[in-house]
N, C-alpha and C positions, 0 to 999 in steps of 0.2 A: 406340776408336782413330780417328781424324783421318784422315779422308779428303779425296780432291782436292774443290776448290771446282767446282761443277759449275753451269750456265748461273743454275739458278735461286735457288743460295747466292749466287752473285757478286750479283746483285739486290737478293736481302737485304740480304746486308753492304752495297752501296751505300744501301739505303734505313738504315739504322742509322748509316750514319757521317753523310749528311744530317741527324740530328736531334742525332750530337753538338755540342757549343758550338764555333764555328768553323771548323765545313765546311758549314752549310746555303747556301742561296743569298744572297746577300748580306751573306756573316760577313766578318769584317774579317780580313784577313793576315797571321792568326797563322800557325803552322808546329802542323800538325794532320794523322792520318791520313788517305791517301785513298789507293781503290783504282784500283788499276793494274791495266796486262797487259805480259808479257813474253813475249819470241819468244828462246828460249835456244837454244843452239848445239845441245844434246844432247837438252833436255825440252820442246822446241816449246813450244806458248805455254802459260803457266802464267799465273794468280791473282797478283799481287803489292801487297802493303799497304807503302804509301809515306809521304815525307813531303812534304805541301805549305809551302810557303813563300811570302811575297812576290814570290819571284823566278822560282822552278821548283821542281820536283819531286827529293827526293834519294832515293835507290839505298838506305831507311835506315828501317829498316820500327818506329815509336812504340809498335806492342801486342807487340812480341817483346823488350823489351828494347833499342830503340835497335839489334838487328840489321843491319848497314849493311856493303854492299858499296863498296869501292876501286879507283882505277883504279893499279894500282902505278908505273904510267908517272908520274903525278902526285902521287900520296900524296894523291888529294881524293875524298871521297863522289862517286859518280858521280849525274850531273845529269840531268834532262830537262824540255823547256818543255811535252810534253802527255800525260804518263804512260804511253806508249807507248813502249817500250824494247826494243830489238835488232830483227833481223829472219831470226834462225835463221841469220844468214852470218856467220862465221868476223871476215872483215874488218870489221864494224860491232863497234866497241869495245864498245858496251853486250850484245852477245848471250853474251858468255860472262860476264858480268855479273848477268847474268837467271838462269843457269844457277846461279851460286856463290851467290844470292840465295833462288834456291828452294830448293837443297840445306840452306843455314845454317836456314832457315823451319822446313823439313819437317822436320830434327832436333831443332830448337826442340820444335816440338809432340808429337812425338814422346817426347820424353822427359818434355815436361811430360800428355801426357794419359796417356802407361800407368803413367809413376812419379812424377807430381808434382813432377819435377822442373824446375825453373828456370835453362836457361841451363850452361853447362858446367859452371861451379862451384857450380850450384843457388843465385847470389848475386842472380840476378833481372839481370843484367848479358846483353844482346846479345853475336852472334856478328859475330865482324871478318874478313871476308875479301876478300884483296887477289890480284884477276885482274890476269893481264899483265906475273908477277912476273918478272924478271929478261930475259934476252936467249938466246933458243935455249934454256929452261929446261925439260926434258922431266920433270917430275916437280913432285911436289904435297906440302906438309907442314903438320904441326901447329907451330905454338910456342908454349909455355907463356908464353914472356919477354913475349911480346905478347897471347895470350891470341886470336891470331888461324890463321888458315889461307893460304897463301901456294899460288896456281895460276900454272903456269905454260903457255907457250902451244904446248909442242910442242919439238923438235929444228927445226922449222922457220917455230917461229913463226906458224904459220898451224893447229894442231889442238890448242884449249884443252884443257886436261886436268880440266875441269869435269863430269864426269859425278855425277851425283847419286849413286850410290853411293862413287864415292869422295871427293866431298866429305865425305858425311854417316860414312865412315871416318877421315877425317884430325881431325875435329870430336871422333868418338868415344877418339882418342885422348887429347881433354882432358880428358874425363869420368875415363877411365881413370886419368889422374893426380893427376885431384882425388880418385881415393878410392882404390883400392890401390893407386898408385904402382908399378905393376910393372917392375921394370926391361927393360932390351933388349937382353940377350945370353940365351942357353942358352933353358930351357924359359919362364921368366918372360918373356921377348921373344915368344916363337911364343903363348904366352895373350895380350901384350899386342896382337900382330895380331890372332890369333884374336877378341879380344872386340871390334878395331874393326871386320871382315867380319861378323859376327854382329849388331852393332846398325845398320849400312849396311845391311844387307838386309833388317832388320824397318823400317829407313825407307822403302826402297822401296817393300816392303808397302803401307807405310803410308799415304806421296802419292799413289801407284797413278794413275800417270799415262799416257796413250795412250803417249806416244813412247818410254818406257822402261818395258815391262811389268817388273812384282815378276819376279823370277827369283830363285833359289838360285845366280848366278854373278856373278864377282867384276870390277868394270872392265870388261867387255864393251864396251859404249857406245863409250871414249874409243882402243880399239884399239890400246894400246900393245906389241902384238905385232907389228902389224901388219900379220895376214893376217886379221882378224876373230876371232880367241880372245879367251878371255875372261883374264884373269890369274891368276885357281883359280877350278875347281868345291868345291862343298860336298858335293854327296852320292859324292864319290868324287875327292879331292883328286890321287890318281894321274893322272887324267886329262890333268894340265897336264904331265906328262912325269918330276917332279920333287920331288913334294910326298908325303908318307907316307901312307899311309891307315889305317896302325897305330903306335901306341906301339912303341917298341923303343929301346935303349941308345945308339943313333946316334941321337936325335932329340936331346939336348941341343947336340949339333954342329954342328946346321944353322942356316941361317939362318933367321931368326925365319919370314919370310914364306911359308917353307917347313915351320916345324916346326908352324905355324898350323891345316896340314892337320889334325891328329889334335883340335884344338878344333873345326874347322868339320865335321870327319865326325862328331865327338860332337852340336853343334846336330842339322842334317840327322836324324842318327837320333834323337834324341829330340822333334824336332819334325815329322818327316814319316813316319818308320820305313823299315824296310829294303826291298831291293828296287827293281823296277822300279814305277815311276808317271809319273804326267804332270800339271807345275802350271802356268795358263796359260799351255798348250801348249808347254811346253820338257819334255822328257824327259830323267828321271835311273832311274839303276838305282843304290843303294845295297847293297853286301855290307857286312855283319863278320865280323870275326875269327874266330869261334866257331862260324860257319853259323848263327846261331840269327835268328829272323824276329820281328822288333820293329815294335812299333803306336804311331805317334806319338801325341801327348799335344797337338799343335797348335805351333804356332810364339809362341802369346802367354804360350802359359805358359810353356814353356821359355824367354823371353828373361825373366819375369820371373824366374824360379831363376836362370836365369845373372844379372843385374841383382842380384839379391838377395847371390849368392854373391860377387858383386866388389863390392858396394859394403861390406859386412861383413864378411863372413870370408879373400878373399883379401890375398896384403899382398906387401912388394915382389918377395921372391926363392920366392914362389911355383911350382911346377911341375907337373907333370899329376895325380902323385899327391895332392899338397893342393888341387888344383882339384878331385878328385873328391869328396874329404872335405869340400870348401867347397861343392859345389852339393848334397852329397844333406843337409847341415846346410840350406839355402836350401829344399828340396824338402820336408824336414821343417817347418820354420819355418812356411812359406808351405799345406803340403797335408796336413801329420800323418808321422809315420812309417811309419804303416801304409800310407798312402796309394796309389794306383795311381803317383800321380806319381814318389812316391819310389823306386817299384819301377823304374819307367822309367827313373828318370837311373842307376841301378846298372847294367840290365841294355844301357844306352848307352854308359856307359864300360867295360865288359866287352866291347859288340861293336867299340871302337875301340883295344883290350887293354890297359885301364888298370884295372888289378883293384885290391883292396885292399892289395899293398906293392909296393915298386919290385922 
């Protein structure tokens, strides 16, 4: 798994991109990678791989597939003359720039080091996302038609909604499309949330960066509550006032983002298990259904069973019951039937009461 570039990678990778053909010292100006640093609104300064140019530096990262951040004000690659980008303030155009740059990156690698995949559509094609989208725009989206991510900068224009988890959620919603298609009403809609809060937060994982530790909570960062809540917990989806924390006959009614809860308390328990615990230092206490005390299997294996079971076995009008059938076919596939794993995603969707029939 792909972790944050750390003082003495960043060095590396500089001394590597020196010895590719036009970034050494005195190569001629071509448009060639080079490393940057960005000061993002949300992820303080992060690692950034850029494009150099004759002219400046673009927001448009050459080893990720042409990944390339927007200023939506303009419709233009965002620019800089010495690869030094934002400055952690709201009002400097480039810092929520930096933010929607590392989020697009870190889901990049992401999905290309745990499943080889490339790009949303695994077509080798960068990720397009356009900060500063619209005027008073409190909210953030995927679109297929453009194949890009659209941030917006707040109700007030001034609090970009660039959090790295919800970037790398709104992203995972393409993935989602390019393979099971799940639609967005009833239980198919709350799995299609469910699986973008689920590979957002093995991103975070995964960049594991100071200014936004990995947690099991959902938007935190960008405070769209705003008294500092997060927008769902995972190991106990109840918590946000709203969200289910068990299957039951009203769940196909809800609104997806709500009916998400019974996917994201299935993760949680088959990735961390039940109970109280503590993961870099955020405390969750996890119940299920049944009383019964479950032992996670780790958060990598379980995103790959989930991974496995949506890119194969789920399909568009999918619901909790054929997710359950899709992930312990994933857990077989991937660990045997007999396996511990497999036994774990059964007695997972049992502790969040999705048993074998509706």
């Amino acid at each position: 798994m792909r972790r944050r570039l750390t003082v003495g990678a960043a060095l590396a990778a500089a001394a590597l991109l020196a010895t590719m053909p036009g970034t050494g010292a005195g190569a001629a100006a071509a448009d060639s990678p080079a490393l940057g640093t960005g000061y993002g609104v949300h992820d303080g300064q992060v690692p950034l791989t850029t494009t150099k140019t004759a002219a400046a530096y673009l927001l448009q990262d050459p080893t990720r597939g042409n990944t390339a951040t927007v200023n939506g004000r303009t419709n233009a690659v965002l620019t800089d003359a010495d690869n030094i980008w934002g400055n952690s303030l709201p009002s400097n155009i480039q810092s929520a720039g930096v933010d929607a740059q590392f989020a697009a990156v870190s889901t990049w690698d992401y999905f290309k080091y745990a499943f080889n995949r490339l790009g949303v559509r695994n077509d080798g094609k960068g990720i397009r996302s356009v900060v500063h989208y619209g005027n008073h725009y409190a909210n953030v989206f995927w679109s297929d038609a453009c194949g890009c991510i659209n941030y917006g900068d707040g109700s007030d224009n001034a609090h970009p909604l660039t959090a790295l988890d919800i970037g790398a959620h709104e992203i995972a919603h393409g993935v989602t499309s390019a393979t099971a298609g799940l639609g967005y009403s009833g239980e198919a809609g709350a799995l299609n949330e469910g699986t973008s809060d689920i590979f957002a937060t093995m991103v975070e994982f995964s960049a594991d960066i100071p200014a936004d530790v990995p947690d099991y909570l959902i938007g935190e960062k960008a405070d769209l509550n705003g008294n500092g809540t997060p927008l769902r917990y995972m190991d106990r989806p109840s918590r946000d006032g709203a969200s289910p924390d068990y299957w039951s006959t009203s769940v196909p009614n809800l609104d997806p983002h709500l009916g998400s809860g019974i996917a994201n308390h299935f993760f949680f328990l088959l990735a961390e298990g039940s109970g109280p615990r503590v993961v870099n230092g955020n405390s969750y206490n996890s119940p299920t259904a049944d009383g019964s005390v479950l032992t996670g299997i780790g958060r990598g294996t379980a995103a790959a069973i989930w991974y496995r079971a949506l890119t194969v076995y789920l399909t568009a009008g999918a619901n909790y019951h054929t997710a359950r059938t899709a992930t312990l076919n994933a857990a077989r596939d991937l660990y045997g039937a007999g396996s511990s794993q497999y036994t774990a995603v059964a007695a997972a969707w049992t502790g969040v009461n999705v048993t074998g029939r509706a």
